[in-house]
C-alpha positions as CSV (number, residue, x, y, z in Angstrom):
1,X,-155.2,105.0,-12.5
2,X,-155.1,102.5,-9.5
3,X,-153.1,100.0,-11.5
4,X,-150.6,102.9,-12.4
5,X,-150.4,103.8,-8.6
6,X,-149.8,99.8,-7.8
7,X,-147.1,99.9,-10.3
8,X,-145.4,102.7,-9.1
9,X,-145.5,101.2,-5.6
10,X,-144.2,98.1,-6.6
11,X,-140.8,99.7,-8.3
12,X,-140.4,101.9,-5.1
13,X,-140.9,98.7,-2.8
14,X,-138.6,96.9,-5.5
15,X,-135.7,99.8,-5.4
16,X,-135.9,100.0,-1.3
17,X,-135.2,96.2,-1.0
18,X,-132.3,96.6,-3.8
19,X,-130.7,99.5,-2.2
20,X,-131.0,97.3,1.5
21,X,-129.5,93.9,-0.2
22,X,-126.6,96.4,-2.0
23,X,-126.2,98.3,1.5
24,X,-125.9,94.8,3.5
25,X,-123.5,93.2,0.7
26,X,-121.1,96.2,1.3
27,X,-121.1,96.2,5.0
28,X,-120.7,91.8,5.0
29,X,-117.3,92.8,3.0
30,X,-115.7,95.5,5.0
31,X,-116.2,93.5,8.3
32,X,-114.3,90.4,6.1
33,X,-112.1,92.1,5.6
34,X,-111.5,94.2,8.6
35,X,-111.5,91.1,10.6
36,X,-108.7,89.7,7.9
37,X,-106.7,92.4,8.6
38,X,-106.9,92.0,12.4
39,X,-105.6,87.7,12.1
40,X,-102.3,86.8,12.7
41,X,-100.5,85.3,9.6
42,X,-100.6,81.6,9.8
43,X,-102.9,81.6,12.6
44,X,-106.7,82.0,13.2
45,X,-106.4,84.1,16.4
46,X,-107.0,87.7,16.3
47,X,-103.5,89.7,16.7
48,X,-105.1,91.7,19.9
49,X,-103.7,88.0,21.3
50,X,-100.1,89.0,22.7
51,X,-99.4,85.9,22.8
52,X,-99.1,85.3,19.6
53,X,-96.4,88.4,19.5
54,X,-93.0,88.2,20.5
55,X,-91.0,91.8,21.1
56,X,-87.5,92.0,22.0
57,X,-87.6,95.9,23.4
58,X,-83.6,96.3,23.2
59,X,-84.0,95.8,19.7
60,X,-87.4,98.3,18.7
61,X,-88.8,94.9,16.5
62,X,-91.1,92.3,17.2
63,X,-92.6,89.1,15.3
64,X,-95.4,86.6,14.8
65,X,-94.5,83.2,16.8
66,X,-95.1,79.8,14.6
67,X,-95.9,77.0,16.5
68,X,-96.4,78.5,19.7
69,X,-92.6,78.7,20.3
70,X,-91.3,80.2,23.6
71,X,-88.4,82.2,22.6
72,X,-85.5,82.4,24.4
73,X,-82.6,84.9,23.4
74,X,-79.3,87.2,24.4
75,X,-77.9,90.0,22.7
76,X,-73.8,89.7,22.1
77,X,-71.6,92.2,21.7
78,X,-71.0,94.0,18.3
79,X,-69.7,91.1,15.8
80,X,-67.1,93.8,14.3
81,X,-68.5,94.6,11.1
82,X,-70.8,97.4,12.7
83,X,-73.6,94.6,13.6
84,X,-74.7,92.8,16.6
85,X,-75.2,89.1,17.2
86,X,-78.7,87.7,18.5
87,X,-78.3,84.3,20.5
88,X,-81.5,82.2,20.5
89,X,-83.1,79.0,21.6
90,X,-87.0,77.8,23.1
91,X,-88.1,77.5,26.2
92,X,-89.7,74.3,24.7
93,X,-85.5,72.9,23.8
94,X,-84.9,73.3,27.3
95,X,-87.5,71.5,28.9
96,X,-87.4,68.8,26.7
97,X,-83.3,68.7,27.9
98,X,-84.6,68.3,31.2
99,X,-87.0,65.8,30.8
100,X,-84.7,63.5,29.0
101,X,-81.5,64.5,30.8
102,X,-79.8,61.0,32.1
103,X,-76.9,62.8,34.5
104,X,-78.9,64.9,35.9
105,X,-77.2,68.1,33.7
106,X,-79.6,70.0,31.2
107,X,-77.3,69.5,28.0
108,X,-80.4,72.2,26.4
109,X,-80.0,75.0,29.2
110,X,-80.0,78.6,27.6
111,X,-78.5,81.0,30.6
112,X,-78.3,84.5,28.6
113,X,-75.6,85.2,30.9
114,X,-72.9,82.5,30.1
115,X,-73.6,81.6,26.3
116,X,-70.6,79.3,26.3
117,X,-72.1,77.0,29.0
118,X,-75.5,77.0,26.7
119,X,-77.0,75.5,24.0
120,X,-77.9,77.8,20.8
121,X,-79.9,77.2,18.6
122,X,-80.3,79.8,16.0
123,X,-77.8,83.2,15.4
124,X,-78.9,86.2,13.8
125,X,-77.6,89.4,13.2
126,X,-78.4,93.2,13.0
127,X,-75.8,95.4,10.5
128,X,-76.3,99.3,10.3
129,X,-76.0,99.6,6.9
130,X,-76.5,97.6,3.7
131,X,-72.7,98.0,3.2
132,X,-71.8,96.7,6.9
133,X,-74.5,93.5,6.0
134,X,-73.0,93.1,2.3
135,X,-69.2,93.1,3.9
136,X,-69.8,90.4,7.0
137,X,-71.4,87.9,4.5
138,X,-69.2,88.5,1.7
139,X,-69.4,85.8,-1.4
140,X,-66.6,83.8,-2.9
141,X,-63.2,85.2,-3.1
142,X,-63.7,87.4,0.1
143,X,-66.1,90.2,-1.9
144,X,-69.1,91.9,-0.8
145,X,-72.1,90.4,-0.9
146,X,-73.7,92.2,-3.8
147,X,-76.4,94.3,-2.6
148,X,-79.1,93.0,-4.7
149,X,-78.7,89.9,-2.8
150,X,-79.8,91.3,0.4
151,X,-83.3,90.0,-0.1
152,X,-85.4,88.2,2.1
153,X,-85.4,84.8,0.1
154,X,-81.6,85.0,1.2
155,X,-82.3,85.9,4.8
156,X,-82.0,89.3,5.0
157,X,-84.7,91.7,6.5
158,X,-84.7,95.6,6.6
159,X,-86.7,96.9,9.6
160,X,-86.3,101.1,9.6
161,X,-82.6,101.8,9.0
162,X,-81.3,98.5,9.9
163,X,-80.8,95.4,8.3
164,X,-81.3,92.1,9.6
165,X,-79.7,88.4,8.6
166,X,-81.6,85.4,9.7
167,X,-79.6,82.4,8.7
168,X,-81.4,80.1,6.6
169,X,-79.5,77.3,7.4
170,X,-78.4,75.7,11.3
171,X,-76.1,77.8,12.8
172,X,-76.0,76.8,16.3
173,X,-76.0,73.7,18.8
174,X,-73.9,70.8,20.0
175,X,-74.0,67.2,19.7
176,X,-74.6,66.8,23.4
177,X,-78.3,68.5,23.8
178,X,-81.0,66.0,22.6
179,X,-78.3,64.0,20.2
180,X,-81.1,61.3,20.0
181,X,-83.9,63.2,18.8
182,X,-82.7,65.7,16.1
183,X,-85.9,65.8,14.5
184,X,-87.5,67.8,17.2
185,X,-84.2,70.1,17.5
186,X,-84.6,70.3,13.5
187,X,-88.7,71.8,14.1
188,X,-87.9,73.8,16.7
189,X,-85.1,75.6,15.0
190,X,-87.4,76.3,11.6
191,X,-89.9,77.5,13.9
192,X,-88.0,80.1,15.4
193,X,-86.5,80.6,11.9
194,X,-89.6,81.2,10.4
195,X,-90.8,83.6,13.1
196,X,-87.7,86.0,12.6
197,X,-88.7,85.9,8.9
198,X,-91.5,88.0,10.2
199,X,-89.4,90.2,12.0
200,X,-90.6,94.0,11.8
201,X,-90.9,97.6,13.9
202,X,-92.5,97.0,17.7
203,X,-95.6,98.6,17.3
């Protein structure tokens, strides 16, 4: 009878420290992944960092930053296909034009207010519709982009009702800011590039 009543303990003992090892295997996987969902893509720091958040309030959308760009933008008037034009450049272009100016004139300089005195280096632009984004980058012959091109892998990004075209290609610049070192214009301009790809809602 004793060695049936040592048995039985032992199971019970057994099925307490199975049922502890299952319960702490569960609860090591929800916090890996909670804290998953809490990291910024391409990053190891936690998205509660702001900084690694850029919002544009006139807009309602925000993105992740790559490369710990400063951004640097102004809002143009309506391009005339029902869209508006986004103007942007780094804080990071424009200190580098200082550094490096030799007449004493920032060549880089991004002054929101007088676009034609500044140096761009990245477009993009926000269409109402998928017909108003379709029409403004029409294909060969002058025809609508066909809608089933307006994917991301072509530039285009649909945040709520509107749809927005990040150019996947240099759209911007002059030959006068940094002309001897394209290379870092060339990073600076995927960076930001790559940011907007992650453009969505501000939340």
């Amino acid at each position: 009878m004793q060695k049936k009543y040592n048995q039985r303990g032992v199971k019970e003992i057994v099925i307490a420290l199975m049922v502890v090892v299952l319960g702490f295997g569960v609860w090591y996987v929800w916090q890996d992944q909670t804290q998953k969902s809490q990291t910024v893509p391409g990053t190891n720091s936690p998205a509660a960092s702001q900084g690694k958040i850029f919002k544009m309030p006139e807009l309602g959308v925000e993105f992740y930053l790559k490369g710990n760009i400063i951004p640097l933008y102004a809002i143009v008037n309506p391009n005339g296909v029902g869209g508006t034009t986004v103007s942007l450049s780094t804080q990071q272009v424009v200190e580098k034009g200082l550094a490096t100016t030799k007449t004493g004139k920032n060549e880089c300089l991004f002054d929101k207010t007088n676009l034609n005195s500044s140096f761009v280096l990245l477009h993009f632009n926000v269409y109402a519709t998928k017909a108003d984004a379709a029409m403004a980058k029409s294909g060969p012959g002058d025809h609508p982009l066909p809608t089933d091109q307006l994917t991301a892998e072509n530039g285009f990004i649909t945040v709520g009702d509107k749809i927005y075209y990040v150019p996947q290609g240099i759209t911007g610049g002059n030959s006068n800011c940094l002309p001897d070192d394209s290379s870092f214009l060339s990073q600076q301009w995927n960076l930001l590039r790559e940011s907007l790809m992650s453009l969505r809602a501000s939340r």
